[in-house]
N, C-alpha and C positions, 0 to 999 in steps of 0.2 A: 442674616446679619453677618456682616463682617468684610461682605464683600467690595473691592476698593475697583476704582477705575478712574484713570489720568483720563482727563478730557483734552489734547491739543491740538488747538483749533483758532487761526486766528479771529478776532473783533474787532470790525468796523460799520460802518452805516449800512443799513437795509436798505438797499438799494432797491428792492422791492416795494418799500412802506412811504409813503410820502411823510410821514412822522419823522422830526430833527431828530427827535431823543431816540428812540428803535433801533437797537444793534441786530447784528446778524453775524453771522461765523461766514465771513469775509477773505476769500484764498484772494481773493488778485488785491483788494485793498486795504486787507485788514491787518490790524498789529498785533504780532505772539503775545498767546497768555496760556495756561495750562490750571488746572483746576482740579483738583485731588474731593475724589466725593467715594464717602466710606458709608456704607450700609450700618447704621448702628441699630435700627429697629425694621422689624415689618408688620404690617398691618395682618389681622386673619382675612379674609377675602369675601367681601360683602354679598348682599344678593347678585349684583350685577356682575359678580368675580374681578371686581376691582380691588387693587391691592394699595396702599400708604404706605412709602419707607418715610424714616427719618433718619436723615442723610447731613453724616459733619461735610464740609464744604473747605476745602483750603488754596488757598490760592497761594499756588507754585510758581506762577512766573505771572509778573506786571499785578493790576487794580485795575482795568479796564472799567466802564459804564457799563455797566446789569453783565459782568461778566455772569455769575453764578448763576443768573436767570438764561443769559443766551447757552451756558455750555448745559447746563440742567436739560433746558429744552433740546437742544441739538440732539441727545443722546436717547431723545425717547421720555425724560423721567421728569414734566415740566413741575413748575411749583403751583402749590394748592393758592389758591388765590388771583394767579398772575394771569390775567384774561390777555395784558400784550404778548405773554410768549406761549399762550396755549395752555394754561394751566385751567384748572377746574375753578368757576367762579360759582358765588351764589345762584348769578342768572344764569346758571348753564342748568338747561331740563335733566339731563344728567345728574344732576349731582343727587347723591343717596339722602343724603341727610344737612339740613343747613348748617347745621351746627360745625361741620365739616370745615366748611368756608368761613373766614376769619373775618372777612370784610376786607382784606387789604393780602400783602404777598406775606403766605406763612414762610418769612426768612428774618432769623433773629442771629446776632452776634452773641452767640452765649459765650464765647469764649475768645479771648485776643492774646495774644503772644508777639509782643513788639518791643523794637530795644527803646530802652532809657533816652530819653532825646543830647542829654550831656552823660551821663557815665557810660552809657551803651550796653547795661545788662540788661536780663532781658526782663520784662514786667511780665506778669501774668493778670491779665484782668477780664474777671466773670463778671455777667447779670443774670438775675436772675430773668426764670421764663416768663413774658407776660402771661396775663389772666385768658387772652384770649386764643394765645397759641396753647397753653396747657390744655385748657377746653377744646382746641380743638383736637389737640392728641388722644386726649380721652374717650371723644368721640371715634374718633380712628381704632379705640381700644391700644395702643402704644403708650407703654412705664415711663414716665419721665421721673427721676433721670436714668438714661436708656444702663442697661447694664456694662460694668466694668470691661 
């Protein structure tokens, strides 16, 4: 835990995918974005020695489309659920334990930091964890909420 890495890498179409929606980290067409992802948990290392982090995600430069899923993936560390960028789905034979997989991409906004639309301070605004991503941390064996 603790460990932090700038992802910058630009996002534009997967030129590879016939899919409209499909980004990909894009050098000759793609537009800057950068992406701050912080180790806040790690999983212990199951039968197969695979490992769960739970990772804050902050986006440092631009909002790109699936920025957080294409620079997640690009670096090796895809998201639990996300079968477009390689992540570990239910239907994947792989996967240890179902309970694992959410049904959908385990990426939640727990936390936003955005200015006031007219006074321009800045808001702090939480949600709480759903029911299924908590479940699926617990499966992971990962504290939610991760330590200070």
């Amino acid at each position: 835990a603790g460990d932090v890495m700038v992802v910058r890498a630009p996002i534009g179409a997967d030129v590879a995918s016939d899919d409209p929606v499909r980004r990909a980290v894009n050098f000759e067409e793609g537009q800057s974005a950068a992406t701050r992802l912080e180790v806040l948990a790690c999983s212990p290392a199951n039968g197969s020695g695979s490992q769960f982090l739970l990772l804050s995600c902050v986006l440092e430069e631009s909002g790109r489309t699936h920025q957080i899923r294409v620079h997640t993936s690009h670096v090796g560390l895809p998201l639990v659920g996300d079968g477009m960028y390689g992540g570990l789905t239910s239907a994947d034979p792989e996967a240890p334990v179902s309970a694992i997989v959410p049904g959908r991409v385990a990426l939640h906004a727990w936390r936003l930091r955005v200015p006031h639309p007219t006074t321009k301070e800045e808001l702090l605004i939480e949600a709480p964890l759903p029911a299924d991503l908590a479940s699926c941390l617990e499966a992971c064996n990962i504290k939610w909420p991760p330590p200070p």
